[in-house]
Every structure is written in structure tokens, then in C-alpha cells.
LOGUSE-197718 format. One record per residue (C-alpha): residue number from 1; chain; x, y, z. Coordinates in Angstrom, 2 decimals. Example, Ala and Ser with C-alpha at 12.3 -4.5 7.8 and 13.67 -1.06 7.14 Angstrom:
+-----+----+---------+---------+---------+
|   i | ch |      px |      py |      pz |
+-----+----+---------+---------+---------+
|   1 |  A |   12.30 |   -4.50 |    7.80 |
|   2 |  A |   13.67 |   -1.06 |    7.14 |
+-----+----+---------+---------+---------+
//
This chain:
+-----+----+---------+---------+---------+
|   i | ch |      px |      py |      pz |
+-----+----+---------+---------+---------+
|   1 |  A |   52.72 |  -30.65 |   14.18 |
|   2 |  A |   50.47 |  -27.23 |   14.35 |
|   3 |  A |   50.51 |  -27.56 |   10.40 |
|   4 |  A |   48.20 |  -31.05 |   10.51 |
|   5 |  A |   45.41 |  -27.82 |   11.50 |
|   6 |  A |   45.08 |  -27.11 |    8.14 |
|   7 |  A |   44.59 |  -30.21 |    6.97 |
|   8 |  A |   41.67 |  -30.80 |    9.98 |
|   9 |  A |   40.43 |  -27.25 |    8.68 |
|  10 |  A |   40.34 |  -28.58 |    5.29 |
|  11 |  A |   38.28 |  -32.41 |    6.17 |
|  12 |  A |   36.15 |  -30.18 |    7.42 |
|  13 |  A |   35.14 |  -27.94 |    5.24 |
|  14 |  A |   35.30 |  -31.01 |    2.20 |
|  15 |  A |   32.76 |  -32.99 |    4.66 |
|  16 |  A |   30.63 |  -29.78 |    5.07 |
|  17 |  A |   30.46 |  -29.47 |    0.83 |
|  18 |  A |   30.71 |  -33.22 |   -0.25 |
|  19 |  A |   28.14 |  -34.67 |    2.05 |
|  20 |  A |   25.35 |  -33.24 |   -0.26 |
|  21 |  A |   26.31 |  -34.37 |   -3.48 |
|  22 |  A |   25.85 |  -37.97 |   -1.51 |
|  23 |  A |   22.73 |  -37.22 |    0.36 |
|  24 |  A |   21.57 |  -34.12 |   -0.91 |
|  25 |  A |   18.80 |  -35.65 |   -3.47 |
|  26 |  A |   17.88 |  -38.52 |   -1.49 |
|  27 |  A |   17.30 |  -35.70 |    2.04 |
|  28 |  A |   15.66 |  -33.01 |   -0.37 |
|  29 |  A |   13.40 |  -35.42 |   -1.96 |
|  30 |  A |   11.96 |  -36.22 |    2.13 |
|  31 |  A |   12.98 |  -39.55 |    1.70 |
|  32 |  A |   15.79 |  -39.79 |    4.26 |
|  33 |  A |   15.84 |  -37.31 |    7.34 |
|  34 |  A |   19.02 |  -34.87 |    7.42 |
|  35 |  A |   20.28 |  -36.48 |   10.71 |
|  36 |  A |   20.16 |  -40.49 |    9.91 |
|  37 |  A |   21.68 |  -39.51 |    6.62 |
|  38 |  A |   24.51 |  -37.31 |    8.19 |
|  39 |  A |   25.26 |  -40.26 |   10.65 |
|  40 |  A |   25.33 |  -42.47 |    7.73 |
|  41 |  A |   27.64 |  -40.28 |    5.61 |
|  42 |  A |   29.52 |  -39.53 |    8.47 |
|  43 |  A |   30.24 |  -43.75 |    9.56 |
|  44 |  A |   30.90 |  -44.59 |    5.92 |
|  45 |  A |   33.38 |  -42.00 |    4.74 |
|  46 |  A |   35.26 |  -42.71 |    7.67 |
|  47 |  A |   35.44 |  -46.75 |    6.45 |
|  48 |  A |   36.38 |  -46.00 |    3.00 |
|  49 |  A |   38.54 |  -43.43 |    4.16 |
|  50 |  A |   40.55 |  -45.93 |    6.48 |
|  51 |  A |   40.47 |  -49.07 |    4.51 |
|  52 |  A |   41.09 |  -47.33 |    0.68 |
|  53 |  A |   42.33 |  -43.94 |    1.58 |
|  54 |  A |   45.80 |  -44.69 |    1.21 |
|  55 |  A |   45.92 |  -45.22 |   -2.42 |
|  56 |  A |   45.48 |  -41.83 |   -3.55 |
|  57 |  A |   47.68 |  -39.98 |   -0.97 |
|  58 |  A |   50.46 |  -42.02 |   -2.99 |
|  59 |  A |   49.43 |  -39.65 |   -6.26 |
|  60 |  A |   48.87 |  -36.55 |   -4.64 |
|  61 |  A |   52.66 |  -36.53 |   -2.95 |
|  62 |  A |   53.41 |  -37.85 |   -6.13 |
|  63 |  A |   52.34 |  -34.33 |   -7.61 |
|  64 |  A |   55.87 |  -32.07 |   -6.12 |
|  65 |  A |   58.54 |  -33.13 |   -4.65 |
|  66 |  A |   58.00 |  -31.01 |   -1.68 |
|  67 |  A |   58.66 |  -32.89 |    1.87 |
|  68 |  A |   57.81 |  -29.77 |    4.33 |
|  69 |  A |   55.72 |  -29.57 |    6.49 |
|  70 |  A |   55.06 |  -25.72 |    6.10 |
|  71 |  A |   54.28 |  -25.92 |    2.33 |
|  72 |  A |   51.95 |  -28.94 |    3.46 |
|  73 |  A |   50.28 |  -26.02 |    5.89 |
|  74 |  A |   49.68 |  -23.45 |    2.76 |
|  75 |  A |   48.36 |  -25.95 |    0.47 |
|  76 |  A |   45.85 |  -27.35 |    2.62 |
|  77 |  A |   45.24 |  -24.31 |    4.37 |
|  78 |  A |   44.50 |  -22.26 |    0.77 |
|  79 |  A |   42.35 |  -24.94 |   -0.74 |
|  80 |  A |   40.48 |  -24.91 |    2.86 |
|  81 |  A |   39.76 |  -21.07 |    2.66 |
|  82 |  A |   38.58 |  -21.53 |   -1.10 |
|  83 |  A |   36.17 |  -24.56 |   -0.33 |
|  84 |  A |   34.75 |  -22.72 |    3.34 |
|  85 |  A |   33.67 |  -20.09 |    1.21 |
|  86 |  A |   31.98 |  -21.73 |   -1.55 |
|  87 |  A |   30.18 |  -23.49 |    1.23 |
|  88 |  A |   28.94 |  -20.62 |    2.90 |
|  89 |  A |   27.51 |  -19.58 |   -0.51 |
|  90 |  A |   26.06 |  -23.30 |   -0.64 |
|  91 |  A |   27.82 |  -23.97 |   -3.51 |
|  92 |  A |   28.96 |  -27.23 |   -4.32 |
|  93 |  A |   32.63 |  -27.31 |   -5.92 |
|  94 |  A |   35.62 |  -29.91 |   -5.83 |
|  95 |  A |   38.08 |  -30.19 |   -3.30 |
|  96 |  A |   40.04 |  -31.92 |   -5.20 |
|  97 |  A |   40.59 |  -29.24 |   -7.66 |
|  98 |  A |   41.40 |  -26.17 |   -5.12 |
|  99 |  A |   44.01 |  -28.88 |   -3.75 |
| 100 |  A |   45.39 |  -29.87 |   -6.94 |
| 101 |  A |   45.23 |  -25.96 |   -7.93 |
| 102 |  A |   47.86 |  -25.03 |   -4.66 |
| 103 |  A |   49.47 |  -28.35 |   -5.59 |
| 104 |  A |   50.43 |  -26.80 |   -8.91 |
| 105 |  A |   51.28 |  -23.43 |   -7.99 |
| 106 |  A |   53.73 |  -24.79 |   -5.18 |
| 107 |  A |   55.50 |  -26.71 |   -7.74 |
| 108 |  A |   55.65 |  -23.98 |  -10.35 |
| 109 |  A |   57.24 |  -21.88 |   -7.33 |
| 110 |  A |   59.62 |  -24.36 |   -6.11 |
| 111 |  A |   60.06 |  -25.91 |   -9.48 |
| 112 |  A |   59.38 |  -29.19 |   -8.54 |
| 113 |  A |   56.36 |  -30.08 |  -10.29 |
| 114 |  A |   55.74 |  -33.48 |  -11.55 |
| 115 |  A |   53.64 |  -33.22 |  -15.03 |
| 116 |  A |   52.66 |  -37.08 |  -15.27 |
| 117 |  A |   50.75 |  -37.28 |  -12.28 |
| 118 |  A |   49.18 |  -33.69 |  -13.01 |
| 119 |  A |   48.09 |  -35.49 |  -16.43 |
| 120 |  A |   47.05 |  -38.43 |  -14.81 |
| 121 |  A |   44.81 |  -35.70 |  -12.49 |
| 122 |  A |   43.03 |  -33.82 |  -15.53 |
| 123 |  A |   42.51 |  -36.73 |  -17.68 |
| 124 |  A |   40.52 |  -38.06 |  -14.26 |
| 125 |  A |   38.42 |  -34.62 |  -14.36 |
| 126 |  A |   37.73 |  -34.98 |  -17.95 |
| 127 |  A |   36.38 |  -38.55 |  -17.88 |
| 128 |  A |   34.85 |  -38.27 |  -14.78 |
| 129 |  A |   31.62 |  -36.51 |  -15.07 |
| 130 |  A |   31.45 |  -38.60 |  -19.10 |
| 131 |  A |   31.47 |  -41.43 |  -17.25 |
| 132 |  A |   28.86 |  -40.66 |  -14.59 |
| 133 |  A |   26.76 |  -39.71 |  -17.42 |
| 134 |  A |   26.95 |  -42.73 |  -19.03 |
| 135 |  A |   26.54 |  -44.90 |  -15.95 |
| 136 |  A |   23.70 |  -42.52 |  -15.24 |
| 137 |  A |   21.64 |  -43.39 |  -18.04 |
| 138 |  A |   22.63 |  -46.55 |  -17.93 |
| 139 |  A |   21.43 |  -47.13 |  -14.45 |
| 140 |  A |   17.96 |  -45.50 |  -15.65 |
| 141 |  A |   16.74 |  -47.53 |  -18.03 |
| 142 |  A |   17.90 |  -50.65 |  -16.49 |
| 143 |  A |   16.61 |  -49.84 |  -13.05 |
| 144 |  A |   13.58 |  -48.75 |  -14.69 |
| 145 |  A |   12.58 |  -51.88 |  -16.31 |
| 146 |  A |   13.58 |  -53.69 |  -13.60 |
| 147 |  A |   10.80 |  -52.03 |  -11.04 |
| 148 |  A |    8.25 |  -52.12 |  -13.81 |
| 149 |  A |    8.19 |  -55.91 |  -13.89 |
| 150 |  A |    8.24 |  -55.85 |  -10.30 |
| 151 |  A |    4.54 |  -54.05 |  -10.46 |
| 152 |  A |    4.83 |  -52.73 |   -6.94 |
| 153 |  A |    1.92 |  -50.23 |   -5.30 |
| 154 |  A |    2.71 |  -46.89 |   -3.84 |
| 155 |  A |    3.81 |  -48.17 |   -0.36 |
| 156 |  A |    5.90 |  -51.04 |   -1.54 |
| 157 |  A |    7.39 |  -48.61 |   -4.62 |
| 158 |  A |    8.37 |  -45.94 |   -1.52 |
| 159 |  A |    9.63 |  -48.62 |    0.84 |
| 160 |  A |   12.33 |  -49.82 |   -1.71 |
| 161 |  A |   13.04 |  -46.64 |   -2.80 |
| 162 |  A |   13.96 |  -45.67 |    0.74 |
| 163 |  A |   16.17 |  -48.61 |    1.70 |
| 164 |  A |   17.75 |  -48.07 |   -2.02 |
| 165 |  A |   18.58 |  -44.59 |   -0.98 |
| 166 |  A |   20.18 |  -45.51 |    2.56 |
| 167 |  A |   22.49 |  -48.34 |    0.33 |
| 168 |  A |   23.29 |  -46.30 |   -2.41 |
| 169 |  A |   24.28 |  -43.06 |    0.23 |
| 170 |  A |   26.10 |  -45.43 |    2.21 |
| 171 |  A |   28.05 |  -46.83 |   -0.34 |
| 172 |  A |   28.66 |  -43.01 |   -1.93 |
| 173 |  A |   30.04 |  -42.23 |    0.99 |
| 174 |  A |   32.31 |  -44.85 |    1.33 |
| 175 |  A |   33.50 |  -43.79 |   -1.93 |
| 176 |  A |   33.77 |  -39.96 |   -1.00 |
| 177 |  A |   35.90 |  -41.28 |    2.25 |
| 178 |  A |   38.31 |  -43.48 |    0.20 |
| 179 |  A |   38.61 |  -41.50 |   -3.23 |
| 180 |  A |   38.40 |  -37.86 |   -0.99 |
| 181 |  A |   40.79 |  -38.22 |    1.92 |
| 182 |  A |   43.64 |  -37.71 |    0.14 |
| 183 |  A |   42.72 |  -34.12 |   -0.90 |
| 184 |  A |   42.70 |  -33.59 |    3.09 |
| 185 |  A |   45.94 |  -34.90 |    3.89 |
| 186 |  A |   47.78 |  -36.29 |    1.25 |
| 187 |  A |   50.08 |  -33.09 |    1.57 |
| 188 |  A |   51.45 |  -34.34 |    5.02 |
| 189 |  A |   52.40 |  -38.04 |    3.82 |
| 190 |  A |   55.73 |  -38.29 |    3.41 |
| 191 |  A |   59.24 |  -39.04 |    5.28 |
| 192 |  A |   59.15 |  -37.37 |    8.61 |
| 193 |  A |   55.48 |  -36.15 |    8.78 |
| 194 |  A |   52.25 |  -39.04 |    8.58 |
| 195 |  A |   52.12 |  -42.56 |    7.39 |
| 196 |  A |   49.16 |  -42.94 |    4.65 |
| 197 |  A |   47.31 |  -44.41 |    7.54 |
| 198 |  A |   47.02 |  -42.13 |   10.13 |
| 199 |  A |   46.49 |  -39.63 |    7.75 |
| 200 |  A |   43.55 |  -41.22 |    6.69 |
| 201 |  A |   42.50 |  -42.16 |   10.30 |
| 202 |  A |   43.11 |  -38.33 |   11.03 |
| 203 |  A |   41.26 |  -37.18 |    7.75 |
| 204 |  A |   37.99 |  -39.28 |    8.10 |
| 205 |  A |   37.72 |  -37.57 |   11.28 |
| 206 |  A |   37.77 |  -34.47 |   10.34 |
| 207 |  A |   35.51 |  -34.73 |    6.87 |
| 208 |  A |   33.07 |  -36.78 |    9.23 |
| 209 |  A |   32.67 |  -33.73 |   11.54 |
| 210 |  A |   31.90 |  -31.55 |    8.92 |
| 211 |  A |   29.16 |  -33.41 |    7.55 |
| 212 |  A |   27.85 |  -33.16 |   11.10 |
| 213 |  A |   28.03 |  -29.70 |   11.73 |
| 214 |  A |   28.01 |  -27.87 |    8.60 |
| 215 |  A |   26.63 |  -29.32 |    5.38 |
| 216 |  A |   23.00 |  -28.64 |    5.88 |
| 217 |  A |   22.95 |  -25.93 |    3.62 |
| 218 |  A |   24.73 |  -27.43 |    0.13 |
| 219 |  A |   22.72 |  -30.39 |    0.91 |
| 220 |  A |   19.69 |  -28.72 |    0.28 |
| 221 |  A |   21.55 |  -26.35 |   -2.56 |
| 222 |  A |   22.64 |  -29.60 |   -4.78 |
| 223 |  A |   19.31 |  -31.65 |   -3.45 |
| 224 |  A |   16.69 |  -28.97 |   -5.23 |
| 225 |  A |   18.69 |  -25.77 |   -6.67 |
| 226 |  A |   20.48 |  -27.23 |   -9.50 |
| 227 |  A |   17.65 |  -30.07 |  -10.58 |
| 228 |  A |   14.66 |  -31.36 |   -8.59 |
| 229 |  A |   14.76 |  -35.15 |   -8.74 |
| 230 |  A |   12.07 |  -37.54 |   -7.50 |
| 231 |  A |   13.30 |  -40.47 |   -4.98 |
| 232 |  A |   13.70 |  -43.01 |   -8.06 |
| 233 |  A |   15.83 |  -39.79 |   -9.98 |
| 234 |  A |   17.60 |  -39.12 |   -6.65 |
| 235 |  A |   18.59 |  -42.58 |   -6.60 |
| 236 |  A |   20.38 |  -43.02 |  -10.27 |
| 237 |  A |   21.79 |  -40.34 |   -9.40 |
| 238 |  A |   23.77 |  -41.31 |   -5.88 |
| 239 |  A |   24.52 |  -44.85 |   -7.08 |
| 240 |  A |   25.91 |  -43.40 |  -10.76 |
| 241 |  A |   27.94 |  -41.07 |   -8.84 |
| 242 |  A |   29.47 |  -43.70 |   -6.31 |
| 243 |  A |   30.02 |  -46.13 |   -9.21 |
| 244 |  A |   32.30 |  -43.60 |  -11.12 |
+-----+----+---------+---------+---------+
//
């Protein structure tokens, strides 16, 4: 199965990208080291890949009626290409959409494209970030008042803050492993090729390694170059995002 190299190609290049918009802001704000928090990412995205990846390789092989194991290769492979190079330009962008973008174009081609999941897909990118900006602010005020009445000094405030950060990355990554591993190899699911399973088994693998070798850079791209965010801001931020 040389095609399931695409699909590795791909986990790693979505671990490389996605591993900063988990850590980025807790790692640029000095309140986690890159290392513990790339172990961290790494160990969680592989748990939530394994126990709640499955689920959404059902929707993505949902998406065309395809079973081959070559168009598997060119979807995973294109949307692997398109994310590598954003991340060499530490730019954070979704895997899921360069996936769901050779998705669509394979089923245009082969005329097997299935509109309701495709809906199902773009109603998910609308409400997505509206959500995480409502849980967001949310998250803000109520956190907020809650540490106030706690009245804690400096080292207490930064100790919190810092155990906070480790719970809320850990738990972001959980969700990037369960809600992400499908964009990695959801395309080889199917009769004849992987059982939801081992392609998440084989995915978390892969996205793990590239948060270990290669996601330094967006890290620090998505931690300070879009907004600079204090630990407290950092942390609204991580646990809003994991929530939605």
C-alpha cells in the first residue's frame, strides 16, 4: 500500500501546522517550554486520535463515492503539498479545507460527489470560528471573575496559569487528534484499504511526528504574529478553541 505515503506525508505536515494553534500562545507567552509542550501535543493527539478518530473518517468517505486507492494517493498527497508549504511560510491554515478542496474536485471529475455531506462540511466552517468566539468571550469574563475572587499574588496567579495551560493544551490536543485525523486518512477507509482504526492508529503517528520535528516555526507565527496574548489571554484562547 505505497499510497498510505501520502497520507503519512500529510499527518505530518497537519502535526507540523496544527500543533501551534494548540500550544503556540501558551509556548510564545514563556509559559510552557517548546519541548514539554510538543511531547504533550504529541501523547494527546495520538489518544483522541485513537479513541474518537473514527467518527469523522465515516463523513469524509462519505464525501465521493470513490473506493481507490490511487485517488486516495492524489487527494492526500495534494492537500499535503498545499499545507507543507504554508508551513514553511509559517502560516497557519486548515487541513481540513485543502482535503475537503481535493475531496471536491475528485468528485466533480469522477462525478461522484455527495452534496449533503459537503453541506454538512461548510455549515461546520461557518459556525465554527462564531462559536469559538462566543465561547471565547464567554470563557473571559467568567474565568475572569472567577480568579479575581480568588485574590491570588504574582507567584500563585503564574503557578495556576501554568498548570491551566498544560490542561487546556492537553485537552486541545486531544481534540486536534480526534476531530483532525480524519483529514489524514479518512481517504483510505473503505472496503479493501484501512479499517477506521488503524487508520487512526496510523494517522496519530504520523501528525505526532510532525509536531516533533517541524512545528517550531507556526508555533511561534500563531503564538505572537497574529495577536500577542498574555498567559491568562493565551489560555481563553486554547480552552475556547478545544471546546468548539
Amino acid at each position: 500500500m505505497w499510497q498510505l505515503s501520502s497520507g503519512v506525508f500529510l499527518g505530518w505536515s497537519l502535526g507540523a501546522n496544527d500543533a501551534a494553534n494548540i500550544f503556540g500562545p501558551a509556548v510564545t507567552s514563556r509559559m510552557i517550554r517548546f519541548w514539554k509542550a510538543a511531547v504533550l501535543c504529541s501523547v494527546f493527539v495520538i489518544i483522541g486520535a485513537v479513541w474518537q478518530g473514527a467518527r469523522g473518517m465515516h463523513t469524509y468517505q462519505s464525501l465521493t463515492g470513490v473506493g481507490n486507492l490511487t485517488i486516495a494517493f492524489v487527494i492526500s498527497m495534494a492537500a499535503a503539498m498545499t499545507v507543507t508549504l504554508m508551513t514553511y511560510w509559517a502560516l497557519p491554515v486548515s487541513t481540513s479545507q485543502s482535503v475537503v478542496g481535493a475531496f471536491l474536485l475528485v468528485g466533480l471529475a469522477t462525478d461522484s460527489l455527495q452534496t449533503g455531506p459537503l453541506v454538512k462540511v461548510l455549515i461546520c466552517w461557518v459556525a465554527t470560528p462564531i462559536g469559538a468566539m462566543i465561547a471565547s468571550g464567554s470563557l473571559f469574563i467568567i474565568v475572569g471573575k472567577f480568579m479575581n475572587v480568588l485574590d491570588l499574588n504574582l507567584f500563585q496567579y503564574d503557578r495556576n496559569l501554568k498548570i491551566a495551560l498544560v490542561v487546556s493544551g492537553s485537552y486541545g490536543a486531544y481534540a486536534l487528534g480526534a476531530n483532525n485525523v480524519a483529514n489524514v486518512t479518512g481517504a483510505f477507509v473503505g472496503e479493501g484499504m484501512l479499517t477506521a482504526f488503524w487508520a487512526s492508529v496510523i494517522g496519530a503517528g504520523a501528525i505526532a511526528l510532525g509536531v516533533l520535528t517541524f512545528s517550531k516555526n507556526v508555533m511561534m507565527t500563531v503564538g505572537k504574529g497574529l495577536v500577542k496574548l498574555d498567559a491568562f489571554s493565551a489560555f481563553i484562547v486554547v480552552t475556547a478553541e478545544a471546546l468548539t
